[in-house]
TIFI-47594 format. One record per residue (C-alpha): residue number from 1; residue in three letters; x, y, z. Coordinates in nm, 2 decimals, decimal comma, m for minus. Layout:
% TIFI-47594
> NUM  ALA  X  Y  Z
...
***
This chain:
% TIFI-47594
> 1  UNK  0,00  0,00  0,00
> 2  UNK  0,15  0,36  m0,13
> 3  UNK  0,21  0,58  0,18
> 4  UNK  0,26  0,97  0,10
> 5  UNK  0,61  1,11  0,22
> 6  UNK  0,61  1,40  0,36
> 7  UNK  0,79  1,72  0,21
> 8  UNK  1,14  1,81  0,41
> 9  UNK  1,08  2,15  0,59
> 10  UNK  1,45  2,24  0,57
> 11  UNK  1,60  2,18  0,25
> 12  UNK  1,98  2,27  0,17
> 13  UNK  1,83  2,53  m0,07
> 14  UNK  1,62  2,70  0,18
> 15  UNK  1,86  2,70  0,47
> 16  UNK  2,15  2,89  0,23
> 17  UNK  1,80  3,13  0,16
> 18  UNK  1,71  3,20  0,45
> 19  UNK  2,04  3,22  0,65
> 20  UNK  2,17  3,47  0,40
> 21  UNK  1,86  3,72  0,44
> 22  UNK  1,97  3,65  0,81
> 23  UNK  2,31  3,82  0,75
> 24  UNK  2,22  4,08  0,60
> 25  UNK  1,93  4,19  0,80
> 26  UNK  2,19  4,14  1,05
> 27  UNK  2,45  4,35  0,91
> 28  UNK  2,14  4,63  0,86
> 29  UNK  2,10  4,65  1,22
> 30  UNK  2,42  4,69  1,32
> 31  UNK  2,47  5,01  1,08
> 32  UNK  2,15  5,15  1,13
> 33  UNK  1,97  5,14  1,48
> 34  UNK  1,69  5,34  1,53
> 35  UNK  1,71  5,61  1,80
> 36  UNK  1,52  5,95  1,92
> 37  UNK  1,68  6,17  1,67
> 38  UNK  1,65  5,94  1,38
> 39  UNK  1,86  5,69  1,20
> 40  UNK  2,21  5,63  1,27
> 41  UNK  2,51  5,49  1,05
> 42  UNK  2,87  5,40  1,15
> 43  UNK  3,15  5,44  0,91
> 44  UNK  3,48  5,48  0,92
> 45  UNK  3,62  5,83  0,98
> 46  UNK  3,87  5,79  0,68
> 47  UNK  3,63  5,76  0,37
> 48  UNK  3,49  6,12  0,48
> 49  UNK  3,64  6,48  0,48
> 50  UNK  3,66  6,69  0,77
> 51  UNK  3,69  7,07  0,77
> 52  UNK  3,70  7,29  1,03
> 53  UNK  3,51  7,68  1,04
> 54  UNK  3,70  7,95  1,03
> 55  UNK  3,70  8,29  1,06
> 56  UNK  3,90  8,54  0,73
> 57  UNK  3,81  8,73  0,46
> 58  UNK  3,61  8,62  0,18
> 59  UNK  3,64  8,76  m0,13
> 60  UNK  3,40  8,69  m0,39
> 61  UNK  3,55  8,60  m0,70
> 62  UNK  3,54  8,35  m1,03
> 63  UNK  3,77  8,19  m1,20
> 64  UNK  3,78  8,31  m1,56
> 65  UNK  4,01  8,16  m1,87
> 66  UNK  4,11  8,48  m2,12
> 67  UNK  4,33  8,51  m2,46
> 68  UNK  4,64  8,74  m2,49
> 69  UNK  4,52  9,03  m2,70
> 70  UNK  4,73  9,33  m2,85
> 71  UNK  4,54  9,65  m2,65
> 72  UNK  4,42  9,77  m3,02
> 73  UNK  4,36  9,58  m3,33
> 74  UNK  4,30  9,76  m3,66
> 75  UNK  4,17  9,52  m3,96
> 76  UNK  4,20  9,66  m4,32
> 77  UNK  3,95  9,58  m4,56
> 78  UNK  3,96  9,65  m4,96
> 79  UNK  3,79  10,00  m4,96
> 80  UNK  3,78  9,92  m5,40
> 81  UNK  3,81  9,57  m5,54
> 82  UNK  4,07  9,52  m5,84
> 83  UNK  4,36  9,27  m5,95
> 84  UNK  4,70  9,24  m5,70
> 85  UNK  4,95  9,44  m5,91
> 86  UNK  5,21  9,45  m5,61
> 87  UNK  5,26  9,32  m5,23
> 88  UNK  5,51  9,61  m5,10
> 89  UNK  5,48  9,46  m4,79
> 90  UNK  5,53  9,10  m4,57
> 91  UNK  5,31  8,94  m4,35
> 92  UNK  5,42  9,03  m4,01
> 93  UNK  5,66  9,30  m4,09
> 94  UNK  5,62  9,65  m3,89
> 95  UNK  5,48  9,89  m4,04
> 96  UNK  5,42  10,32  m4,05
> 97  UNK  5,10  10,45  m4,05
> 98  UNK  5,04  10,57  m4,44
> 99  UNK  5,32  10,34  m4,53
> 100  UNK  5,19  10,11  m4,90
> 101  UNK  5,05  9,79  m4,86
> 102  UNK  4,93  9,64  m5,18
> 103  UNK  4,85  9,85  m5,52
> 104  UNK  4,54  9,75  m5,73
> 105  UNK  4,43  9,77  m6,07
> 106  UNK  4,09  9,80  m6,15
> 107  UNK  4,04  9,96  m6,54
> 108  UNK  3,63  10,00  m6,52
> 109  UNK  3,70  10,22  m6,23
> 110  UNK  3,95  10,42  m6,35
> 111  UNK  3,79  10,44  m6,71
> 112  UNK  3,45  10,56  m6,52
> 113  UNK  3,68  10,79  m6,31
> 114  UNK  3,82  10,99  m6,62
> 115  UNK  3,46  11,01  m6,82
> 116  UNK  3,30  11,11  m6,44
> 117  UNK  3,59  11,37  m6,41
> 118  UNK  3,62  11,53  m6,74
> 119  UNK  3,19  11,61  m6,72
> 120  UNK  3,25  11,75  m6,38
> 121  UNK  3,55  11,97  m6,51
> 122  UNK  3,34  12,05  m6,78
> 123  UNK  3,06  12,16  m6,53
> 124  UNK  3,32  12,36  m6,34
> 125  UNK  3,44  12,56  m6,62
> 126  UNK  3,07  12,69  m6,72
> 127  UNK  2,96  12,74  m6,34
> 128  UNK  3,30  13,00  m6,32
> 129  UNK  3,22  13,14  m6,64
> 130  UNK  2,85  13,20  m6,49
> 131  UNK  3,05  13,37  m6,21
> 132  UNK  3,26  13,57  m6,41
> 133  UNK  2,93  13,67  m6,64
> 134  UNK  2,76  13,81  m6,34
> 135  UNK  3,02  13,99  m6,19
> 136  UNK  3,13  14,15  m6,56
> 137  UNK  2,72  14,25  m6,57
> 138  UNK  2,74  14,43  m6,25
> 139  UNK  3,07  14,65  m6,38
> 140  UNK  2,84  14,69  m6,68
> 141  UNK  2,55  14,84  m6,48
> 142  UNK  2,82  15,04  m6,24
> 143  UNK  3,00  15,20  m6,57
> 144  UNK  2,69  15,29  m6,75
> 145  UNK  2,55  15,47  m6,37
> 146  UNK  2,93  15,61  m6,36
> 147  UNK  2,85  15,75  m6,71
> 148  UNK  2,48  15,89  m6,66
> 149  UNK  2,62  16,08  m6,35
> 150  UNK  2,88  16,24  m6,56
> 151  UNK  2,69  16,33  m6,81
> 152  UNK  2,45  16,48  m6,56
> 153  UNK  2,71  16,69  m6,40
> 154  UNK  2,82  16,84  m6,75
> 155  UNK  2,46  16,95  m6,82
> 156  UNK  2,43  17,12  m6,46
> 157  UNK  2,78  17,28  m6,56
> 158  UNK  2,63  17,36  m6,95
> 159  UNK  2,27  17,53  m6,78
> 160  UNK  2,38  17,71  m6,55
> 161  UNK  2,66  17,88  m6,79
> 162  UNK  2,35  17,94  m7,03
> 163  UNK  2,13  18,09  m6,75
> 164  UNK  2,38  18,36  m6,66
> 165  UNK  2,41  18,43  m7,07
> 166  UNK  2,06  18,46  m7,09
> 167  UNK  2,03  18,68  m6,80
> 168  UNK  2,28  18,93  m6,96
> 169  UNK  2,14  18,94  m7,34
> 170  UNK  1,82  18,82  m7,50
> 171  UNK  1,94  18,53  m7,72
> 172  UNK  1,73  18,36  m7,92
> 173  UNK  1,98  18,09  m7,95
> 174  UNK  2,10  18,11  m7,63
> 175  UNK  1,75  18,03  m7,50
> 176  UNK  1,69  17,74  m7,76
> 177  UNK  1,98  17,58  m7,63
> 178  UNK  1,91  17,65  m7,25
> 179  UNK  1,58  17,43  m7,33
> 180  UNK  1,74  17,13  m7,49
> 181  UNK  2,01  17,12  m7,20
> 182  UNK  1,74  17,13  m6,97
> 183  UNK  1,51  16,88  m7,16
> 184  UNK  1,83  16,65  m7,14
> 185  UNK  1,92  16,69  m6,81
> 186  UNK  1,53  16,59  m6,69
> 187  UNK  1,62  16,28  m6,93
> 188  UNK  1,99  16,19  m6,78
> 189  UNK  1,81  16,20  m6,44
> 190  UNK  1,53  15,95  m6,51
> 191  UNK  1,81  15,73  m6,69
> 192  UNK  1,97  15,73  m6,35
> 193  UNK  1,70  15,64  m6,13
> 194  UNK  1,63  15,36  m6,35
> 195  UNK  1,97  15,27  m6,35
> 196  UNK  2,00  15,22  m6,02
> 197  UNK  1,70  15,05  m5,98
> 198  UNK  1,84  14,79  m6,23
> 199  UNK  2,14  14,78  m5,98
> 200  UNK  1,91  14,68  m5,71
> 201  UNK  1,69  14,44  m5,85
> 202  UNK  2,07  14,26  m6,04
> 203  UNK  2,23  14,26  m5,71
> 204  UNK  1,95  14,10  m5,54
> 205  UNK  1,93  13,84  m5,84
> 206  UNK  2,33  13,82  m5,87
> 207  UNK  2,38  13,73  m5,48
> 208  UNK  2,10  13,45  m5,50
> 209  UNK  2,29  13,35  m5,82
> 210  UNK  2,62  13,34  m5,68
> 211  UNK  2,51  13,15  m5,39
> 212  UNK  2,36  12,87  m5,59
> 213  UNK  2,70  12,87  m5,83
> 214  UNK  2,91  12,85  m5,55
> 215  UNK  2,68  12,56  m5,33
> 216  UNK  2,77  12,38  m5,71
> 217  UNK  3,09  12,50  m5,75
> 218  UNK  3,17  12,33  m5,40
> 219  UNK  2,95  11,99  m5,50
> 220  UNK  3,16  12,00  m5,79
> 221  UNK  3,49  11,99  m5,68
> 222  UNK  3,42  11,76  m5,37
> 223  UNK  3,28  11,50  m5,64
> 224  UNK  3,63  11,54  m5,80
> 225  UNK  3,82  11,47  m5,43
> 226  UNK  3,58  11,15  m5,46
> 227  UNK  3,70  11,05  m5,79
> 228  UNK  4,05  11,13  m5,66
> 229  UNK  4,00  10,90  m5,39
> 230  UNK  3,82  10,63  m5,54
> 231  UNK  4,18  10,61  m5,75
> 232  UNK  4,35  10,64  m5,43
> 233  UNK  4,16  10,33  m5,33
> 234  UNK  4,33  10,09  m5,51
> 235  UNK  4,64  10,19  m5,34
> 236  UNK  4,61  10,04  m4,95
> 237  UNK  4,79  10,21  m4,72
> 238  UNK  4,85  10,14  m4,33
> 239  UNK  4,57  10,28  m4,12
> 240  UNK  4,80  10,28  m3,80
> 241  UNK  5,12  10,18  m3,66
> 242  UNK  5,19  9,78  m3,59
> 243  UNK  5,24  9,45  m3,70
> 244  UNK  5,06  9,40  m3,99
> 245  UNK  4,93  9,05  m4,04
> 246  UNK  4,85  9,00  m4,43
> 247  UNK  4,60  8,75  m4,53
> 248  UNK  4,81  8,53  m4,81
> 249  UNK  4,76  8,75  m5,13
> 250  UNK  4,95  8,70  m5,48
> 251  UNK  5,04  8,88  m5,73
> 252  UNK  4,77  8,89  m5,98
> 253  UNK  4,48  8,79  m5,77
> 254  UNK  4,13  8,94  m5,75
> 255  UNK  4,04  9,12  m5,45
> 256  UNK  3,69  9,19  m5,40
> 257  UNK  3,50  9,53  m5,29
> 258  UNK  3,54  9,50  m4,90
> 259  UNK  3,74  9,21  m4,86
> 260  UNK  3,93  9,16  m4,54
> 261  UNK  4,28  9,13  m4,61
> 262  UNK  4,43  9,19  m4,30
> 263  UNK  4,46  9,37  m3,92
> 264  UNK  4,73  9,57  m3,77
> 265  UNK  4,80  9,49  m3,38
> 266  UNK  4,94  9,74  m3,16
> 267  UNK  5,23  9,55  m2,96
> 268  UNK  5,32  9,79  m2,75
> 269  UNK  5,05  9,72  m2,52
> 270  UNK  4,85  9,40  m2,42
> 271  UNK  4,47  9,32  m2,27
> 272  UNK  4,32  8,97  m2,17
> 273  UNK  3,95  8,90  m2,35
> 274  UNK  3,78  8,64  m2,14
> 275  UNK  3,45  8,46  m2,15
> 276  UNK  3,20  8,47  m1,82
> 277  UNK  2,88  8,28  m1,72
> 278  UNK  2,59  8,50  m1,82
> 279  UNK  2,50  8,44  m1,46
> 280  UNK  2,75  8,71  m1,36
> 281  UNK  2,64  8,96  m1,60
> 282  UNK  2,47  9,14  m1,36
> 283  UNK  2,75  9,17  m1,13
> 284  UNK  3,04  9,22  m1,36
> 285  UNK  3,07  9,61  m1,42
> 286  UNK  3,37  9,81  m1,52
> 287  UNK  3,66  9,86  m1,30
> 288  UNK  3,67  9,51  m1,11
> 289  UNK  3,96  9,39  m1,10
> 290  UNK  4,11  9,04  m1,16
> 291  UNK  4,47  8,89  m1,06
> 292  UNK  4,67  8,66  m1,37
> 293  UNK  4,98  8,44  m1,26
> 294  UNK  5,24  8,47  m1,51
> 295  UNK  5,61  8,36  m1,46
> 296  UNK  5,57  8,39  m1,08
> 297  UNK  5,45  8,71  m1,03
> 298  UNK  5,09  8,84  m0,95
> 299  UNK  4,98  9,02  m1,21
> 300  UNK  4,62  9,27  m1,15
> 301  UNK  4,42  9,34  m1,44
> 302  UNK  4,11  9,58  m1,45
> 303  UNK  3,79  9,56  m1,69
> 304  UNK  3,73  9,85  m1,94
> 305  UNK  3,49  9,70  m2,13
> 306  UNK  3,20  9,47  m2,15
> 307  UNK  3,06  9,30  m2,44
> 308  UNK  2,68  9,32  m2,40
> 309  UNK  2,58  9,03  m2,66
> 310  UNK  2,55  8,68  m2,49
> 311  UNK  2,67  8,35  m2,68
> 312  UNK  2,61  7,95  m2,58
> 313  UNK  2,54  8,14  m2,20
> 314  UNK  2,85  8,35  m2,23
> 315  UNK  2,92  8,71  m2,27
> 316  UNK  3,30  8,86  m2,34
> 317  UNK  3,49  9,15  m2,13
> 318  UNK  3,81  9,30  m2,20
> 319  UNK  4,09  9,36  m1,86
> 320  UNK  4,38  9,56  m1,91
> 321  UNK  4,67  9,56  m1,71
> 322  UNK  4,70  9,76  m1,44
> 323  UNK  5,07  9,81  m1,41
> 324  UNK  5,33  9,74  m1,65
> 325  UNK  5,18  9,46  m1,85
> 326  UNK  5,39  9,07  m1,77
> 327  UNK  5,76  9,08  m1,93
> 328  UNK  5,74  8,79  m2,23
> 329  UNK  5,34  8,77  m2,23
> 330  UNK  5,27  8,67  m2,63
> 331  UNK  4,97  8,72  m2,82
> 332  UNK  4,70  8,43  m2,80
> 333  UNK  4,84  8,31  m2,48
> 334  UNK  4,60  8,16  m2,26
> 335  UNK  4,49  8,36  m1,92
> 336  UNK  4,36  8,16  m1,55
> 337  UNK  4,21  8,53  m1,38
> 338  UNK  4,02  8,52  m1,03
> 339  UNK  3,80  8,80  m1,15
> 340  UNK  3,67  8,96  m0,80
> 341  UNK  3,34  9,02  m0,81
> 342  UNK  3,29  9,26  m0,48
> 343  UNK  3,54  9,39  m0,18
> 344  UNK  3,70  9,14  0,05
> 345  UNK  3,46  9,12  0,43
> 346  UNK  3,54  8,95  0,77
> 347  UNK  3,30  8,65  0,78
> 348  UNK  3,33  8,27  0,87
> 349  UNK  3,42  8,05  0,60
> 350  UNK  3,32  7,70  0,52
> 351  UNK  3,50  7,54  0,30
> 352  UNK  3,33  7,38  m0,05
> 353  UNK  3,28  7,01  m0,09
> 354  UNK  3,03  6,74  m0,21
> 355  UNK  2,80  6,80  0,08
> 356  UNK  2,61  7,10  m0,08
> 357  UNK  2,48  6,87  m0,39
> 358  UNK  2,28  6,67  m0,15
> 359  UNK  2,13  6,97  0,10
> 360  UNK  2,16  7,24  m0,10
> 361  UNK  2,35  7,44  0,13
> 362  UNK  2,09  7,40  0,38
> 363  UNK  2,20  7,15  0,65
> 364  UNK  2,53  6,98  0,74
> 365  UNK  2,70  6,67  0,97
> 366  UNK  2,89  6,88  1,27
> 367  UNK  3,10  6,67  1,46
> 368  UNK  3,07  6,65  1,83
> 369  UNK  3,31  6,80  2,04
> 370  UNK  3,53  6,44  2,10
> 371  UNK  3,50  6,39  1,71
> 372  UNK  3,37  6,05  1,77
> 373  UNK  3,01  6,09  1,60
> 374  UNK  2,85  6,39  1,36
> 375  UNK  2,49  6,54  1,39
> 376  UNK  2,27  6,68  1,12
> 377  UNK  2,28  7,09  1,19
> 378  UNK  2,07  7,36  1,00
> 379  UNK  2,33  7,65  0,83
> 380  UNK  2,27  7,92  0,63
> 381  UNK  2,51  8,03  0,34
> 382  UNK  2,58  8,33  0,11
> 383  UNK  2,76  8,41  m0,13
> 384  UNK  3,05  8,17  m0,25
> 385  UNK  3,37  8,15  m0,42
> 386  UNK  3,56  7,88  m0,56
> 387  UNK  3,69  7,78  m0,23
> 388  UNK  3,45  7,88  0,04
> 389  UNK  3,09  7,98  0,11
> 390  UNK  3,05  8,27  0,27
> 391  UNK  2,87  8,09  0,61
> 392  UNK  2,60  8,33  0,79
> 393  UNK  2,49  8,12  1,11
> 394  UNK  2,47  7,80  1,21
> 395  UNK  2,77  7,74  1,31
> 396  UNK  3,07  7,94  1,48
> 397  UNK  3,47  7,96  1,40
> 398  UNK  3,60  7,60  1,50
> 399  UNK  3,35  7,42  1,44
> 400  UNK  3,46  7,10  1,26
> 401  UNK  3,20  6,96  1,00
> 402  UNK  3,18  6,71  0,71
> 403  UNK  3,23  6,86  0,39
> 404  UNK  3,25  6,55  0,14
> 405  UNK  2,96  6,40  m0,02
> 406  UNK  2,64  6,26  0,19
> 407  UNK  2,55  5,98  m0,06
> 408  UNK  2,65  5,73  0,13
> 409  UNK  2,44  5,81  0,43
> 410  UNK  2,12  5,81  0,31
> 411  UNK  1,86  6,00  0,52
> 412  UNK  2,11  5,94  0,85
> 413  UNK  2,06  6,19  1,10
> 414  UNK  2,34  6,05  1,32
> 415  UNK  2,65  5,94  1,26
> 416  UNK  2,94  5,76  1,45
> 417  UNK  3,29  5,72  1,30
> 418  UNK  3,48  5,40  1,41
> 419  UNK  3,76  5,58  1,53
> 420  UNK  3,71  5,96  1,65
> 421  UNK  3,77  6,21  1,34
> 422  UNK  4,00  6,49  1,28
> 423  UNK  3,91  6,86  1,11
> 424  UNK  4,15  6,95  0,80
***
């Protein structure tokens, strides 16, 4: 007769199962106990980083990276496109301000140059000989006046002889002749008035003439500086003073209206151009100032200038040196500045570490006063550098806290170090 066998309670299997979940849940307990104040975990003191509270100066400042610039840079563009006809002068030689650069050739601009010149010259010539018309028609008016008030005086002279003849004899000719002097005179006299109301009314007319001649007399002649120019274009010339750096032109090449072919630096002097977060924007403003280390010295730099446009979260400034500018400092050299963003203040300082990406600056571990065992403590921070936050309570100067990161300790609110722990 079949008899059913009963199942073993405690097979191999099991027992390894179960006595595992044993270990650990015994290895849980003796890490984390439960207490008043919360959870607690031991560790040892060594895998964490101590720092003690201190009281200095903070100053608040960023680390920036900048590029070597000359203080001035002047780039030269092709003011009239032509062919190369001749490089006077090698990339990176020094150069005088006016001193020849490259001569062009461009005939379509030269050939419209003569035709534009010889109609303007052409236009000159009749606007002076309008000038000279006017001014001969004024002598014209002024001689035949001159002449009317001669003739005038001579027929005063000629009546008044004839009245004193007619006064001593009756003359039948003298009296004829008194009356055509005097019909004359009464016709001179009119011819004057009109005269010199002609002179009037012309020099009204003349000035208002003139004034137009002479507005296109000076039109005129400054088209004709253009024309000189535009000639004067295909010869480039050094804007300033400096290393010129030529783009690579040849003999015989085309050179567009406006190209760039090269820049001039002024070597004499040198500035930094550095990148910063747009997050400082509002606090960067011009005269902070900024220290560079360069061949072992401190070197202070100030900003002059700020570069409003913001790209990929960054905006540009420019620091000049404050001092003598760094013996041996080359162009396009790269720059480490602590820019400072605000005076140096007396404050208590805790020093930077991992611990803030898991509070938030809002709570850290303070050790106890043996350094055996760390409790969760409410802070307060500022501002912050680099190295330090700038702490505002909380704590007080030799304190002793754990800086390094809290993701090992989960949501401990106590913890004890295996061996007591020592600030840094």
């Amino acid at each position: 007769m079949d008899r059913p066998i009963e199942p073993k309670r405690w097979s191999s299997r099991n027992v390894a199962l179960y006595g595992g979940g044993a270990a650990v849940t015994f290895v849980l307990a003796f890490l984390v106990l439960d207490s008043p104040g919360g959870s607690t975990m031991r560790i040892d003191a060594d895998r964490v980083t101590i720092a003690t509270i201190r009281e200095g100066d903070f100053h608040e400042f960023i680390p920036v990276i900048g590029v070597v610039e000359p203080i001035r840079t002047v780039f030269i563009s092709a003011v009239e496109g032509g062919q190369v006809v001749e490089v006077l002068v090698e990339d990176g030689a020094h150069v005088e301000q006016g001193d020849l650069i490259l001569r062009l050739e461009n005939a379509d601009v030269q050939k419209e140059s003569i035709s534009t010149e010889s109609r303007l010259f052409e236009n000159l010539s009749q606007l002076r000989n309008t000038r000279v018309d006017l001014a001969e028609k004024a002598l014209r008016l002024k001689e035949e006046l001159l002449n009317t008030d001669y003739r005038i005086l001579q027929l005063e002279k000629q009546l008044a002889r004839l009245r004193g003849i007619e006064a001593r004899s009756a003359n039948s000719v003298a009296e004829q002749e008194l009356t055509n002097v005097a019909d004359e005179l009464d016709y001179r006299r009119g011819q004057k008035e009109i005269i010199e109301a002609r002179i009037v009314q012309e020099r009204t007319l003349r000035e208002q003439q003139l004034e137009y001649v002479d507005a296109t007399i000076e039109r005129v002649e400054r088209n004709l500086e253009i024309i000189s120019e535009t000639l004067k274009n295909l010869e480039v010339h050094a804007p300033i003073s400096g290393q010129l750096s030529l783009q690579r032109i040849e003999t015989g090449q085309n050179i567009i209206k406006g190209d760039n072919i090269g820049q001039i630096d002024i070597l004499d002097s040198m500035k930094v151009r550095a990148r910063v977060d747009q997050y400082y924007l509002p606090k960067v403003v011009i005269g902070l100032r900024g220290e560079f280390e360069f061949a072992s010295d401190t070197h202070t730099l100030e900003v002059t200038k700020i570069y409003p446009d913001v790209t990929d979260d960054m905006f540009e400034v420019d620091l000049e040196f404050v001092a003598a500018q760094p013996r041996g400092i080359r162009r396009g050299q790269s720059a480490q500045i602590s820019l400072s963003l605000s005076d140096p203040i007396r404050t208590l300082l805790l020093r930077k570490g991992g611990f803030y990406n898991s509070t938030g600056g809002r709570w850290i571990y303070r050790l106890s006063a043996d350094g055996e065992e760390a409790f969760r403590q409410e802070i307060r921070i500022g501002r912050q550098n680099p190295q330090y936050f700038e702490l505002i309570s909380g704590l007080e100067a030799g304190a002793q806290v754990v800086t390094s990161s809290y993701d090992m300790f989960g949501n401990a609110n106590h913890i004890e170090f295996e061996q007591p722990a020592g600030g840094r």
